[in-house]
C-alpha positions in Angstrom: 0.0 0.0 0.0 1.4 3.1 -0.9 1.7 5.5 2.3 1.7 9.4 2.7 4.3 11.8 3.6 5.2 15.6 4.2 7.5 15.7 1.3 6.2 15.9 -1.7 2.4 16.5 -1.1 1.4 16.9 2.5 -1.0 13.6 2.4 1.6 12.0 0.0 4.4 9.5 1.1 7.2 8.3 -0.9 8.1 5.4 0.7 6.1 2.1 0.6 5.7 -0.1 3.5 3.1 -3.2 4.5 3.3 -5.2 7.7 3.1 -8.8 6.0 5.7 -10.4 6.6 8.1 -7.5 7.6 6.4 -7.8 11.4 8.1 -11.7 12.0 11.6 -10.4 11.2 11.9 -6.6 11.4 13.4 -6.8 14.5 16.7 -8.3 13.1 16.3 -7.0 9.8 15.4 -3.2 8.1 13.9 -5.0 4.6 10.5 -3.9 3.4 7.7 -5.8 3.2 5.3 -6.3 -0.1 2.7 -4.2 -0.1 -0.6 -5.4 1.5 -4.0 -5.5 -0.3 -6.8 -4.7 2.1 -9.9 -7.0 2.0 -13.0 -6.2 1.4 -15.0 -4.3 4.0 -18.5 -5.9 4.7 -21.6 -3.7 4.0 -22.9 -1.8 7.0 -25.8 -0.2 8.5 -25.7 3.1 10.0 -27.0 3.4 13.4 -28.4 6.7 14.0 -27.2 8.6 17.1 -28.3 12.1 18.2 -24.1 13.4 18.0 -24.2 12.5 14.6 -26.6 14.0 12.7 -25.1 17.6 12.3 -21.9 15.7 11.5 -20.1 15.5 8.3 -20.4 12.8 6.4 -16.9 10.0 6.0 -13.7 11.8 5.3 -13.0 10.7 1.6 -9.4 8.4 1.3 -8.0 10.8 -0.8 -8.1 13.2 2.3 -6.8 11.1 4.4 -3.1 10.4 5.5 -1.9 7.0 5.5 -2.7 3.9 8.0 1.0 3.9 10.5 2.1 0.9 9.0 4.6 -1.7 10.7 6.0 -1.9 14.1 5.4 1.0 17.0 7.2 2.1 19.7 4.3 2.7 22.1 6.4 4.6 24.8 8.1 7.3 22.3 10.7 7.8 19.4 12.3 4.5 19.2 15.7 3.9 19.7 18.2 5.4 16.6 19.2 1.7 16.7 15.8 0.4 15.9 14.8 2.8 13.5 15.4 0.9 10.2 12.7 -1.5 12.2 10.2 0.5 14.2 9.5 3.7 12.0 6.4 5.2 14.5 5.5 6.1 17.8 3.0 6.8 20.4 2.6 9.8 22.2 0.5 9.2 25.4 -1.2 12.5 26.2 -3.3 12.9 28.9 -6.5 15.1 29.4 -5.8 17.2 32.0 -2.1 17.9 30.9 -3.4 19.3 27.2 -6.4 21.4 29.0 -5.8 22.5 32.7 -8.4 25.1 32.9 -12.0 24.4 32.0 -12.8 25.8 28.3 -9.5 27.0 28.3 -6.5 26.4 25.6 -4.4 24.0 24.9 -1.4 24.2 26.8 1.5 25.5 25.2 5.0 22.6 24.6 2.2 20.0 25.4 3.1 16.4 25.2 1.8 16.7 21.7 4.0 19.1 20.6 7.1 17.6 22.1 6.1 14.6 20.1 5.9 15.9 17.0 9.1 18.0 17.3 11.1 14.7 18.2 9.1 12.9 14.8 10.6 15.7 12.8 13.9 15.3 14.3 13.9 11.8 13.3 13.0 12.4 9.9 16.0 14.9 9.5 18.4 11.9 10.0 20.1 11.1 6.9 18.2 8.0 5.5 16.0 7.5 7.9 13.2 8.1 6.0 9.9 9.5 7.7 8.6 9.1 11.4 4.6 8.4 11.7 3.0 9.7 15.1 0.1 8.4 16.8 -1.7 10.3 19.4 -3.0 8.0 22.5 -6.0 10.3 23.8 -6.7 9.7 27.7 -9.1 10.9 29.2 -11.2 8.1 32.5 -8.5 8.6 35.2 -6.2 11.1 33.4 -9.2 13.5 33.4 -8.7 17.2 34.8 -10.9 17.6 38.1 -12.6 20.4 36.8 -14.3 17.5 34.4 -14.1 14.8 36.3 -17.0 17.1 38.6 -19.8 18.0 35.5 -22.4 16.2 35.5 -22.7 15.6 39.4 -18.8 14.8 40.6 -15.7 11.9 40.5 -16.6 8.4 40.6 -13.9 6.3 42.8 -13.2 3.2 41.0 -10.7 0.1 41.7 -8.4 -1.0 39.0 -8.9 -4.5 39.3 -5.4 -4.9 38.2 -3.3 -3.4 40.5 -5.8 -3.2 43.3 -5.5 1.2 43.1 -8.4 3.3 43.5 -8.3 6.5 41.2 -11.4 9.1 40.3 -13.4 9.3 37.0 -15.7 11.6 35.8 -19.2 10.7 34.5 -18.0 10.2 31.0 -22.1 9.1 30.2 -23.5 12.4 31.0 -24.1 15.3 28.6 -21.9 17.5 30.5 -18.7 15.7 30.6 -19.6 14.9 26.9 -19.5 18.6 25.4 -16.4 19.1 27.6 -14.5 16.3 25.8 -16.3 17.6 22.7 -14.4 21.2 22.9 -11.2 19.7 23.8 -11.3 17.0 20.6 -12.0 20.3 18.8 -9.0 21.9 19.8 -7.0 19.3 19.4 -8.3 18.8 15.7 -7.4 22.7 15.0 -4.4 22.3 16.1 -2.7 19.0 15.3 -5.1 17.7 12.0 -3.1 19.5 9.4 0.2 18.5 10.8 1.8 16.0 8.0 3.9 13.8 11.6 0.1 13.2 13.0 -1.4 10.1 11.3 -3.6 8.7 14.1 -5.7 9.9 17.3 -7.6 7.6 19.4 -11.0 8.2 21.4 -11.2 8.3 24.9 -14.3 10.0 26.2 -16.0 6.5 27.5 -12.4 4.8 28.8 -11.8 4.4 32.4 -8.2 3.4 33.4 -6.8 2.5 29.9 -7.7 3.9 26.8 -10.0 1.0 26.1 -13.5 2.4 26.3 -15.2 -0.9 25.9 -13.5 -2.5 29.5 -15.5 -0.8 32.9 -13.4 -2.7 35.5 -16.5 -5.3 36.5 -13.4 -7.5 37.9 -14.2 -5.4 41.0 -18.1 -6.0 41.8 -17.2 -2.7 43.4 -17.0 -0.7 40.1 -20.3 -1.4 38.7 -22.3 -0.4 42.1 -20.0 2.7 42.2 -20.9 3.7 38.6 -25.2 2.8 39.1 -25.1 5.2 42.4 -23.3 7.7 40.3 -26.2 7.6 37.6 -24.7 5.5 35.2 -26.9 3.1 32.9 -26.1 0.7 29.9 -28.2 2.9 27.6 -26.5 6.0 28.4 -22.8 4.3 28.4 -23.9 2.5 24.9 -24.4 6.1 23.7 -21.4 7.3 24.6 -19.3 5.0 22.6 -21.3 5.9 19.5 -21.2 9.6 20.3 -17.5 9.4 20.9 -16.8 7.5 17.3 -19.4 9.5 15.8 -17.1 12.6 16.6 -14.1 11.3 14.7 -15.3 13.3 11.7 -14.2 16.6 13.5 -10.9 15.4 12.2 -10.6 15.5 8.6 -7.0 14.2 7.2 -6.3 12.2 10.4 -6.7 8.7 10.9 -9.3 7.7 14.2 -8.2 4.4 16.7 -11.0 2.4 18.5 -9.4 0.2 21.1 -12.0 -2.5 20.9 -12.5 -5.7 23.8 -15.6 -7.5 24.4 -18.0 -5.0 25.7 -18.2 -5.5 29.9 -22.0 -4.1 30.2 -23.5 -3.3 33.7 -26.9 -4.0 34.0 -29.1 -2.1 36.4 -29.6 -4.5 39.4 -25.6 -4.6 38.9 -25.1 -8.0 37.5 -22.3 -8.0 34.7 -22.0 -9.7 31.9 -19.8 -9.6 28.5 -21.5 -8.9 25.3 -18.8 -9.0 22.1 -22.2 -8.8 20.1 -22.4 -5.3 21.0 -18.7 -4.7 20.6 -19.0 -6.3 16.8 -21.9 -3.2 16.2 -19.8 -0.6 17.0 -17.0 -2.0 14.5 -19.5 -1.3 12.3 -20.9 1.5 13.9 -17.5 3.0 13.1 -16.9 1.9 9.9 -20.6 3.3 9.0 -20.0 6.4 10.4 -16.2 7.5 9.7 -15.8 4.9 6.5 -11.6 4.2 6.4 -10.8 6.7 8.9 -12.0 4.2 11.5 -9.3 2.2 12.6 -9.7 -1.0 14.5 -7.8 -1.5 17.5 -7.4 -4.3 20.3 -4.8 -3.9 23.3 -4.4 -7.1 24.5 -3.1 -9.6 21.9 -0.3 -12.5 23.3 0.2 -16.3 22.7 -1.8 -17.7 22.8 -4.4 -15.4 22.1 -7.4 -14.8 24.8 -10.0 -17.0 23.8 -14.1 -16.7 24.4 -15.4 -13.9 23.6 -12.1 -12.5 22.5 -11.8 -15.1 19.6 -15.4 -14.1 18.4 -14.4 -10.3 18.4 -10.9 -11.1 16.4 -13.0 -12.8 14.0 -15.5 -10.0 13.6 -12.1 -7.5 13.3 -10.6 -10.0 10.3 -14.1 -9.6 8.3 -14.0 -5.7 8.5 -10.7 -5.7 7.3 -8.2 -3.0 7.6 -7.3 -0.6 8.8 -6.3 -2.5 11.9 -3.5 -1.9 14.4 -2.7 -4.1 17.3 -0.8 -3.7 20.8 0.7 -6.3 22.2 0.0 -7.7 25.9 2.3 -6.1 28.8 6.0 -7.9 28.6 4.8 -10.4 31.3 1.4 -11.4 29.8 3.0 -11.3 26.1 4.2 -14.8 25.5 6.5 -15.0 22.7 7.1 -11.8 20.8 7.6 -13.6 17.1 4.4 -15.7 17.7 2.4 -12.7 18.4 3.8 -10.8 15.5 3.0 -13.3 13.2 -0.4 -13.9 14.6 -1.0 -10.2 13.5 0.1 -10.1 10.6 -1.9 -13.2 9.9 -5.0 -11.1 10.8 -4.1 -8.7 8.1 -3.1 -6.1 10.7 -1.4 -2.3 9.4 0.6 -2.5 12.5 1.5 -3.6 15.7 3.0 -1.5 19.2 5.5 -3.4 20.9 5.9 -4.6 24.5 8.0 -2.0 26.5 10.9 -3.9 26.7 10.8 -4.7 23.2 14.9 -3.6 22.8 15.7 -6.8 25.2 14.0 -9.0 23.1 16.2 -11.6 21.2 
């Protein structure tokens, strides 16, 4: 697939890159991979949501900068060593860093910024071609307080994970969802026509990690925490469409939806897992934002999670890329190669490696 780039054109790359089969062996070796031929994209339903409606309609491909394509450093640049390998990064960028004061700016030398001064850097170096950034939006716990109190105040949570309690706001309610709205705004002024920038993610609906599909029902404790707090499965099923739906606001820049079975609360606070859900939104997004919508998952190892997470890769394979991957944390992973080459098997664009990806063999 031919990529884009900030030389020629400013949607226009001149380099061409796929991830089949460079994923398996870029790690000992700089080739290039033939380029990959997307499959077919199965037909889809719009589902009509009150956020969309004075929306624009799907951002044409033409408009659009390319899919980050390969292997991702998801902590920042990668390593000079590694760049013939891993040609993009992640900049994590949290909420109330980027907009400290309610309404207010952006905040000047933001994360963002710094991010996209290093990517330039990068590309300065003689042959190392050019530096793709993606933007990892989080909002849940890396909220400012003054949002994390519309809508009625913080909701303590436990991160069934580590056992921590940290505040949220209520991401369901109208409130908190035109303050996220102004800040995506901003964000799209700002950082859309900037060539480094190829990918944003959504975080109005997340909670710990920017996975806005996962509410933490490990802890019985979350879901009674979120129903006192006003929280219901209709309203929090309308967020996630409102917070795709917004995706449009950007208009050359790709969109990432980290995607896991769908953890829904119901109201006498019983749990259960619906991926059905999950697979509607794929299309949801696809419907709505067309190839802008990129298809995430954050949690892929060897062997893969099975259940309900085998249904949902399935669903992710039929709809095709644009798909991007992260791989499990480096003591859930497995083996690195295996994991690799279980993406790239998927048809995934790209993959961001474990933290410690540089000790790997």
């Amino acid at each position: 697939m031919t990529g884009v780039g900030r030389r020629a054109s400013p949607w226009r790359r001149n380099r061409v890159v796929g991830l089949l089969p460079a994923l398996v062996v870029a790690l000992a070796s700089c080739g290039q991979a033939a380029p990959h031929t997307p499959s077919s994209t199965p037909t889809t339903t719009p589902i009509p949501t009150p956020s969309a409606s004075s929306r624009p309609g799907p951002v044409p491909l033409a408009d659009l900068k390319s899919v980050i394509h390969g292997l991702v450093d998801r902590t920042g640049p990668p390593p000079v060593d590694f760049l013939g390998s891993v040609t993009n990064f992640v900049v994590v960028a949290p909420w109330s860093e980027l907009q400290p004061t309610q309404g207010g700016p952006l905040a000047s030398d933001n994360a963002i910024d710094q991010a996209i001064a290093a990517a330039e850097s990068l590309d300065a170096g003689a042959g190392q071609g050019t530096v793709d950034l993606k933007i990892r939006l989080m909002a849940g716990v890396d909220a400012p307080d003054w949002a994390k109190q519309l809508g009625g105040g913080a909701v303590d949570l436990v991160n069934p994970q580590s056992g921590t309690n940290a505040t949220v706001g209520r991401f369901w309610t109208s409130a908190f969802g035109e303050a996220y709205d102004d800040l995506w705004s901003k964000l799209a002024a700002a950082y859309d026509g900037v060539p480094a920038v190829h990918e944003i993610t959504v975080a109005r609906c997340m909670t710990f990690t920017d996975e806005p599909f996962l509410r933490n029902t490990g802890d019985p404790s979350n879901a009674q925490a979120l129903l006192a707090a006003g929280y219901s499965l209709a309203a929090d099923e309308q967020c996630e469409e409102q917070e795709i739906a917004l995706g449009t606001t950007w208009r050359h820049t790709r969109v990432g939806v980290a995607f896991n079975p769908y953890q829904a609360i119901e109201a006498d606070g019983s749990t259960t897992t619906d991926e059905p859900f999950t697979g509607t939104m794929m299309q949801y997004c696809r419907s709505q934002l067309g190839p802008q919508c990129v298809l995430e998952n954050n949690s892929i190892r060897t062997p893969p999670l099975a259940g309900a997470y085998s249904a949902m890769y399935l669903s992710m394979e039929e709809f095709g890329v644009p798909m991007t991957f992260q791989t499990a944390s480096d003591d859930k992973i497995g083996d690195l190669q295996t994991t690799l080459s279980w993406a790239a098997g998927l048809g995934a664009d790209a993959v961001e490696l474990p933290q410690q990806y540089v000790d790997q063999p």
